[in-house]
ZAKETI-888406 format. One record per residue (C-alpha): residue number from 1; residue in one letter; chain; x, y, z. Coordinates in steps of 0.1 Angstrom, whole numbers, plus 2048, in hexadecimal, padded with zeros to 3 digits. Each point is the difference from the previous one (the first is absolute). Last residue first. Layout:
// ZAKETI-888406
<pt NUM, 'A', 'A', <X, Y, Z>> ...
//
This chain:
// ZAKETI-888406
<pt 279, 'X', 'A', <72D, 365, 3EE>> <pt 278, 'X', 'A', <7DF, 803, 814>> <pt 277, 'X', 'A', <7FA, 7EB, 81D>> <pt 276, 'X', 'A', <7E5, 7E3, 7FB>> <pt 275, 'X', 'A', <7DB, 800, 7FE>> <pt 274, 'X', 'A', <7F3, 7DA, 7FE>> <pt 273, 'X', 'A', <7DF, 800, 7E8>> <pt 272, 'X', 'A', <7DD, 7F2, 80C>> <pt 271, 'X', 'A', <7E9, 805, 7E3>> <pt 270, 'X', 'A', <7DC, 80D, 7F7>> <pt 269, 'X', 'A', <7FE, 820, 81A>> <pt 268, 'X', 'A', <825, 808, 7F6>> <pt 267, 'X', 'A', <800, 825, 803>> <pt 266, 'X', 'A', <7E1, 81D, 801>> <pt 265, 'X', 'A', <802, 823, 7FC>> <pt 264, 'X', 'A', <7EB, 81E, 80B>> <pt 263, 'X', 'A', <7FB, 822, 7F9>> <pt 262, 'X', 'A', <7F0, 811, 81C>> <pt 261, 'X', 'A', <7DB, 810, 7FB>> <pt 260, 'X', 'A', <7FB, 821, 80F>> <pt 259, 'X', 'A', <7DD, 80C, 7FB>> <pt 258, 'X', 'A', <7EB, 816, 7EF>> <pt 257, 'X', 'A', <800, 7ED, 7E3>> <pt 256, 'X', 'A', <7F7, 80A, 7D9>> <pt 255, 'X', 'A', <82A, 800, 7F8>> <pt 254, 'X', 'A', <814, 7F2, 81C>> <pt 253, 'X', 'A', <801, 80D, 81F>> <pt 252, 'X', 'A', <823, 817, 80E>> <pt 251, 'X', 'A', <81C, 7F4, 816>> <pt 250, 'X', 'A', <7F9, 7E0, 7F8>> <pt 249, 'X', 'A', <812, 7E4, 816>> <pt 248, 'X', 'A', <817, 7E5, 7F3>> <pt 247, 'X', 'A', <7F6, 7DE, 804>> <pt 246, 'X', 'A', <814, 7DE, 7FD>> <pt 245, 'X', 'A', <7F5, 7E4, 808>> <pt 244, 'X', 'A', <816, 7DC, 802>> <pt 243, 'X', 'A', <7F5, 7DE, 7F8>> <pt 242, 'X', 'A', <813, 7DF, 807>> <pt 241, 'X', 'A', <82C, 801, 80D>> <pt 240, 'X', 'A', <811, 7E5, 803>> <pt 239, 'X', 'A', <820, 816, 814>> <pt 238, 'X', 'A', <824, 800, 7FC>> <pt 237, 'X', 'A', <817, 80A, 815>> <pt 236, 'X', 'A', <808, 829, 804>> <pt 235, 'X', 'A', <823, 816, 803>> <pt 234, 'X', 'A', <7FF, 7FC, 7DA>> <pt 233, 'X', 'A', <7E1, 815, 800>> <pt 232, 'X', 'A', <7DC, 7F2, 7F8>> <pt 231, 'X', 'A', <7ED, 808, 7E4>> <pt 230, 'X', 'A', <7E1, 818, 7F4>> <pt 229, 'X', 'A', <7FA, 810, 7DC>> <pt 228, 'X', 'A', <7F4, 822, 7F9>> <pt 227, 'X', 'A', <7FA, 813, 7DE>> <pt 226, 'X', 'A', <7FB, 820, 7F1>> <pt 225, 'X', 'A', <7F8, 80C, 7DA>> <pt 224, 'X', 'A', <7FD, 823, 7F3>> <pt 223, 'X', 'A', <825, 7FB, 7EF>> <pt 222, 'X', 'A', <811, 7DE, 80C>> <pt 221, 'X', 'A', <818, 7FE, 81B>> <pt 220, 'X', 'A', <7E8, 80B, 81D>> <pt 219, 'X', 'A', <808, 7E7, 816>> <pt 218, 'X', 'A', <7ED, 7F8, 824>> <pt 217, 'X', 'A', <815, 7E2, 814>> <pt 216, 'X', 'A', <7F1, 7F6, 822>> <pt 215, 'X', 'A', <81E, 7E6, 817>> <pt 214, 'X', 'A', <7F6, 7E5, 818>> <pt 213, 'X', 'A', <819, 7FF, 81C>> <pt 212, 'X', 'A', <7FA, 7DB, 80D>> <pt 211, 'X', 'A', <7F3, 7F4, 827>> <pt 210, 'X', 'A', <7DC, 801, 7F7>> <pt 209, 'X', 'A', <800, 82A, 7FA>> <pt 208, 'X', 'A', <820, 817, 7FB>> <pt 207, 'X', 'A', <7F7, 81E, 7E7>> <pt 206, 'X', 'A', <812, 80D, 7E5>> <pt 205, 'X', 'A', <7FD, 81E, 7E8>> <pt 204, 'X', 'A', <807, 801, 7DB>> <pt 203, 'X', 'A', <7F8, 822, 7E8>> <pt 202, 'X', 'A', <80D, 802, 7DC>> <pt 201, 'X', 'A', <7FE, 817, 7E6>> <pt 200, 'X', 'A', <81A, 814, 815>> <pt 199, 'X', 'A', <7ED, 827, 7F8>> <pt 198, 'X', 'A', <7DD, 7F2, 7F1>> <pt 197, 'X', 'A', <7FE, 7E6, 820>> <pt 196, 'X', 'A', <80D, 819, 81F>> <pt 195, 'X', 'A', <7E1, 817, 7F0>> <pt 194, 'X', 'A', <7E9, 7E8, 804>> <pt 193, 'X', 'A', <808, 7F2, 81F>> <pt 192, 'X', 'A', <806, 81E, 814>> <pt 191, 'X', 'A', <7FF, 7F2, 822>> <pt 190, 'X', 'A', <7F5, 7D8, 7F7>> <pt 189, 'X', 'A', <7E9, 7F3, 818>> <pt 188, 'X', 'A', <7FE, 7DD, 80B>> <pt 187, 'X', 'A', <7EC, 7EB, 812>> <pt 186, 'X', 'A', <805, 7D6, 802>> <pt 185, 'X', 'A', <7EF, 7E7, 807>> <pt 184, 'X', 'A', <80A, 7DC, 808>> <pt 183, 'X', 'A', <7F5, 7DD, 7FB>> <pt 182, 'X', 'A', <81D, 7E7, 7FE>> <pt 181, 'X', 'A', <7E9, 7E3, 7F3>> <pt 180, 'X', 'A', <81A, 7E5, 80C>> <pt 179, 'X', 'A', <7F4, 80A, 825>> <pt 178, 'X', 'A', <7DF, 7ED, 7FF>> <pt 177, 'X', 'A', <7F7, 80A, 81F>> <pt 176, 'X', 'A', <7FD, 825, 7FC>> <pt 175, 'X', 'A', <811, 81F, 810>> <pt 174, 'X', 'A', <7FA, 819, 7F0>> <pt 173, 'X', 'A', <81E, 81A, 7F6>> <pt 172, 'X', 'A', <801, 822, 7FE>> <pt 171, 'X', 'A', <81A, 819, 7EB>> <pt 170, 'X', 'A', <801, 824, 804>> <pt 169, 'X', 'A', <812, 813, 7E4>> <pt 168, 'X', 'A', <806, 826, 802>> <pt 167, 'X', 'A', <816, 80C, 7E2>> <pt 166, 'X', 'A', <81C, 813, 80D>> <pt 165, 'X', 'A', <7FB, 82C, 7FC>> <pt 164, 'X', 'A', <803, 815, 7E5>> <pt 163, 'X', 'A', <819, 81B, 7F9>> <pt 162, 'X', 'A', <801, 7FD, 7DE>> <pt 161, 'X', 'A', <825, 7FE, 802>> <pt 160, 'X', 'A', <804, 7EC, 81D>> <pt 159, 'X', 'A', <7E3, 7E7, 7F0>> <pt 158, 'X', 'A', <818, 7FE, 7E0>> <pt 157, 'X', 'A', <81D, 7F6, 816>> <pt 156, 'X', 'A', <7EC, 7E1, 812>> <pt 155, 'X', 'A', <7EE, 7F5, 7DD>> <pt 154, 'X', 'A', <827, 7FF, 7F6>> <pt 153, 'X', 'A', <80A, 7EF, 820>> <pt 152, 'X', 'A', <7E8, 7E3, 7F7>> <pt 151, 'X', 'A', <806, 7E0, 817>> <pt 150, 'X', 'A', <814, 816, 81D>> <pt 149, 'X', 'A', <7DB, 814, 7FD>> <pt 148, 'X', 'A', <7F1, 7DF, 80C>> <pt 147, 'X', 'A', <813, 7FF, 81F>> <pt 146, 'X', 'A', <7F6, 81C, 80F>> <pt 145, 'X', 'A', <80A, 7F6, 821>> <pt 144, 'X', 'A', <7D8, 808, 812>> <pt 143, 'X', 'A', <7F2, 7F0, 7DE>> <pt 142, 'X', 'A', <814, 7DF, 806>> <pt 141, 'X', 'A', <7FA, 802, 821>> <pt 140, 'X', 'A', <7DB, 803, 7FE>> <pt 139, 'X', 'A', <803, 7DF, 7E4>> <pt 138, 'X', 'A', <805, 7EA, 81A>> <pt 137, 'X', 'A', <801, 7DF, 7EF>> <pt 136, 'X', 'A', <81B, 7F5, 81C>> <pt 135, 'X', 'A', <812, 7ED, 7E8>> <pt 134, 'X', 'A', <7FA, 817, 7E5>> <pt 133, 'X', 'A', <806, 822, 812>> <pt 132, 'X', 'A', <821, 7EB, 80D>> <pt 131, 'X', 'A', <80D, 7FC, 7DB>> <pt 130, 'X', 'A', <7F9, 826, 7FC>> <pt 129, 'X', 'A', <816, 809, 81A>> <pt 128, 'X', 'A', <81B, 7EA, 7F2>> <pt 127, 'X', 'A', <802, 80C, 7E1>> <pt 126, 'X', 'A', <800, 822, 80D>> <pt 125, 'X', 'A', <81F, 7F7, 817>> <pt 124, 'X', 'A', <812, 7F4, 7E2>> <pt 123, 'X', 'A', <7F6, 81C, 7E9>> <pt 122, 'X', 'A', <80C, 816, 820>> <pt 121, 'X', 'A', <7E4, 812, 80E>> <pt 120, 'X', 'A', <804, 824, 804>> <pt 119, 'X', 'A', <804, 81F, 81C>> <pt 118, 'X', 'A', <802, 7E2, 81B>> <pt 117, 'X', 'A', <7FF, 80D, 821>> <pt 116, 'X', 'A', <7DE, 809, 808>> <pt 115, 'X', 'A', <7FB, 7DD, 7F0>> <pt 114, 'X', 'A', <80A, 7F2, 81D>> <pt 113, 'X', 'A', <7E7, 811, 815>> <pt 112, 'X', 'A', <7E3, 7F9, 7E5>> <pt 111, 'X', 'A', <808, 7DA, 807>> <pt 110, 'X', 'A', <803, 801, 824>> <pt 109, 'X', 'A', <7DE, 810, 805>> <pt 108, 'X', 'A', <7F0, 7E8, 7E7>> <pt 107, 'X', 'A', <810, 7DD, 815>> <pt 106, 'X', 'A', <7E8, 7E8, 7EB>> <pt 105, 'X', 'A', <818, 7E2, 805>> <pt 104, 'X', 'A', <806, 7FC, 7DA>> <pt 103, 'X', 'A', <803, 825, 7FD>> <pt 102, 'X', 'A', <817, 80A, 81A>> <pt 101, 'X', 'A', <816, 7DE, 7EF>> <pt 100, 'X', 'A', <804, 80D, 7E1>> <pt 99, 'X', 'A', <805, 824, 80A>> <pt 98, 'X', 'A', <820, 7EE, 815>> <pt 97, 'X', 'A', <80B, 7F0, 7DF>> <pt 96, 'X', 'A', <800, 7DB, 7F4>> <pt 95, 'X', 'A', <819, 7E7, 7FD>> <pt 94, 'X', 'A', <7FC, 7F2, 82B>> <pt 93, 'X', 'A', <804, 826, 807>> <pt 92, 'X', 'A', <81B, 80F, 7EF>> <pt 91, 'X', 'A', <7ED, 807, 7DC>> <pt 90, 'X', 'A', <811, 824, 7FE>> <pt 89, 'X', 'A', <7E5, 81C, 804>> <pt 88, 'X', 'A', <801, 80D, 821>> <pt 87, 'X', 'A', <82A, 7FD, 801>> <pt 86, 'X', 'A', <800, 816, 7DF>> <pt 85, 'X', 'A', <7ED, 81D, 816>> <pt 84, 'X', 'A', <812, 7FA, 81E>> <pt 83, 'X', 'A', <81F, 806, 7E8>> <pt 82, 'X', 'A', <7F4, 81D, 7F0>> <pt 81, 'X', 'A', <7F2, 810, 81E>> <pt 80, 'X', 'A', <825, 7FD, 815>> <pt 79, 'X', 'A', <7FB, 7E5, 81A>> <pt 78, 'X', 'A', <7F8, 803, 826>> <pt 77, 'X', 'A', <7E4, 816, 7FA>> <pt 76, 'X', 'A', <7ED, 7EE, 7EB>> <pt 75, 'X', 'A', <803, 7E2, 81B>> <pt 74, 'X', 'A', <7F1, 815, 81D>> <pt 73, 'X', 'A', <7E6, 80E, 7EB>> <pt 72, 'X', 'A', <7F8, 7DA, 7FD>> <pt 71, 'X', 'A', <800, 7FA, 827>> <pt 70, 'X', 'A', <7E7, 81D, 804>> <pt 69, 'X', 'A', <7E9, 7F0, 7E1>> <pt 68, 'X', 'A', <805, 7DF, 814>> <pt 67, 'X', 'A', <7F9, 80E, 826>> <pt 66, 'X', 'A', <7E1, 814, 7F2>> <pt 65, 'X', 'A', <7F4, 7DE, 7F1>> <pt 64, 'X', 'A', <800, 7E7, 81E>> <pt 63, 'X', 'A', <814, 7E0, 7F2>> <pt 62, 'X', 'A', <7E3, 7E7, 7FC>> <pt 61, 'X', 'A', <806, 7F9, 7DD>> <pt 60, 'X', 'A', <824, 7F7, 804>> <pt 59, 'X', 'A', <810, 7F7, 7DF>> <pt 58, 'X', 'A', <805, 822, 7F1>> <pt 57, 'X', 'A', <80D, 80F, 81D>> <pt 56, 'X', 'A', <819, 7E7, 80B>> <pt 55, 'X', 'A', <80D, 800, 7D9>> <pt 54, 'X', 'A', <805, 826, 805>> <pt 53, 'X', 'A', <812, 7FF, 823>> <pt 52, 'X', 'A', <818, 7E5, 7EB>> <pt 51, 'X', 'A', <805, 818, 7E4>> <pt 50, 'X', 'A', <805, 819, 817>> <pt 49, 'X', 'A', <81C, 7ED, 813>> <pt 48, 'X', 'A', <810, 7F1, 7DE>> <pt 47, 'X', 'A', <801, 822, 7F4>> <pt 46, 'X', 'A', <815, 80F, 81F>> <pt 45, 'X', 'A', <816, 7E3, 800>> <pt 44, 'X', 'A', <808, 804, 7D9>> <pt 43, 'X', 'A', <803, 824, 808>> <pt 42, 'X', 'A', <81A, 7FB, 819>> <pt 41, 'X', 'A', <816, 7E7, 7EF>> <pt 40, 'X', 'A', <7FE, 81C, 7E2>> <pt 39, 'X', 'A', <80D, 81B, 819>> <pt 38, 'X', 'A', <81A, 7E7, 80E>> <pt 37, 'X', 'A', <80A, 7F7, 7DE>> <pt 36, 'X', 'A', <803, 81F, 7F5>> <pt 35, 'X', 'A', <815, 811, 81F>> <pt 34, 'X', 'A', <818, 7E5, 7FD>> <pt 33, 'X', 'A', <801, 803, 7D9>> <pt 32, 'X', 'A', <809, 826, 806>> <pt 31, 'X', 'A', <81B, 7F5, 81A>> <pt 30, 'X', 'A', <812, 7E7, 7EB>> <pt 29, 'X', 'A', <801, 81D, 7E8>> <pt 28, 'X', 'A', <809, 81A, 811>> <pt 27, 'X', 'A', <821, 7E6, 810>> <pt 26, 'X', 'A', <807, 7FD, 7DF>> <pt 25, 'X', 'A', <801, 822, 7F4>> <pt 24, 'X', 'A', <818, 805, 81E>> <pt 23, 'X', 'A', <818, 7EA, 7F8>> <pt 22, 'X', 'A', <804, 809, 7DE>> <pt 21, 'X', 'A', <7FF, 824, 803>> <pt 20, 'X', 'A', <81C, 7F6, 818>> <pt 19, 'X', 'A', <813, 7EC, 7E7>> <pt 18, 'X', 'A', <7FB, 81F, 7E9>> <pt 17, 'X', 'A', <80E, 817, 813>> <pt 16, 'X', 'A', <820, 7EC, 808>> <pt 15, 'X', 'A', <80C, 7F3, 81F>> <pt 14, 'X', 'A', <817, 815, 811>> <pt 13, 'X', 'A', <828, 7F7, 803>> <pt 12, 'X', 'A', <815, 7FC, 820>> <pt 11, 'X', 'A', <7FE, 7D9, 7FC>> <pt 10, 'X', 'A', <803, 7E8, 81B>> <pt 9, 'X', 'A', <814, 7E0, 7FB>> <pt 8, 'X', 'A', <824, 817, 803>> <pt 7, 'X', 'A', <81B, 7F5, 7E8>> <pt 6, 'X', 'A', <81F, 7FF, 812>> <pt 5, 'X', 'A', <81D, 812, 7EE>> <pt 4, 'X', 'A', <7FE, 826, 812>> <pt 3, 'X', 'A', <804, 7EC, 820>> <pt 2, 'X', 'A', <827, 7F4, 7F2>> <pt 1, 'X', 'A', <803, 824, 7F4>> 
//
């Protein structure tokens, strides 16, 4: 009776279900943010050691160039596609993008290999891209990215429909020594002009010349009547800008000739006017 008396300091009695549902949904979760963090420690090592092979790439000219495009299959394949893909156009390379920089440094190869892996530019990484074609006045690149068609998507989608292929525009420069007269020519054919121009009423293309993006606007908003102005982008500086021609190729001779006479047009040969980006 006397033993019967003494409490005993161990109890005979389970613990309940829900304190061990308890316990044990703790310990899951302290283990799934374990598991988290050590996967997203990982990645974050991961994308800091292919952003870092990347920023070698881009800033070493004299890197041999089957070694790079070997080294950036390497990178592609140590992130998921999306990822790698976002990575390549993120300005993480002294606040511009790797494309950026594989222009800047005329690294072609390099270029089209990253953009193997970019299905499409970001607005940001666009804007960028065509910042660079500026700087560098290389207007092959900004034909070879397709930049211009990021200008007009809806010339873009009514050339899917039609099924007709890019404009081709070839600029050349001269090199002169009076270098405020910004002499350039330009070729350009329209695919389908005519009939782009009665179905959108309006037609623009852009070329890169003289370090700006100059920009061809042909409207057909009035009936039986078309016209064409000229201007720079708001990617472009200012320019003083003195005469300009403009001629557009027959494809048949005028009335009473038997030969092919292009329609010209002539700008500013009296005045000197400053051409600025359009609003």
């Amino acid at each position: 009776m006397a033993l019967d008396n003494i409490a005993s300091p161990v109890s005979d009695t389970p613990p309940s279900y829900d304190a061990i549902n308890t316990s044990v949904s703790t310990d899951s979760t302290r283990c799934k943010r374990s598991v988290f963090s050590f996967l997203q420690s990982k990645q974050k090592h991961c994308q800091a050691l292919v952003l870092s092979r990347i920023h070698e790439i881009v800033s070493s000219p004299d890197l041999n160039v089957s070694s790079v495009l070997s080294i950036i299959k390497s990178c592609a394949a140590a992130l998921p596609t999306a990822e790698f893909s976002n990575l390549l156009q993120k300005r993480n390379i002294e606040s511009h993008t790797a494309l950026y920089w594989a222009i800047v440094n005329h690294w072609r190869e390099v270029l089209l290999e990253f953009v193997k892996f970019i299905p499409k530019f970001s607005r940001a990484c666009s804007a960028d891209l065509r910042l660079v074609c500026v700087t560098a006045s290389d207007h092959d690149s900004f034909m070879l990215l397709n930049l211009g068609d990021n200008f007009d998507s809806k010339d873009k989608s009514l050339r899917r429909m039609l099924g007709c292929p890019r404009d081709d525009i070839q600029v050349y420069e001269w090199d002169t020594a009076d270098r405020s007269k910004n002499h350039f020519y330009v070729h350009i054919v329209c695919r389908m002009f005519q009939k782009r121009l009665r179905i959108a009423r309006k037609v623009e293309v852009e070329f890169v010349a003289q370090g700006r993006i100059w920009v061809l606007h042909f409207d057909m908003t009035r009936k039986e009547y078309w016209s064409f102005e000229y201007h720079l982008s708001n990617d472009s500086s200012p320019v003083y800008h003195q005469d300009a021609i403009f001629e557009i190729e027959a494809h048949k001779p005028l009335p009473g000739s038997d030969t092919l006479q292009p329609l010209c047009f002539y700008s500013g040969e009296s005045c000197t006017c400053k051409l600025v980006p359009a609003k």
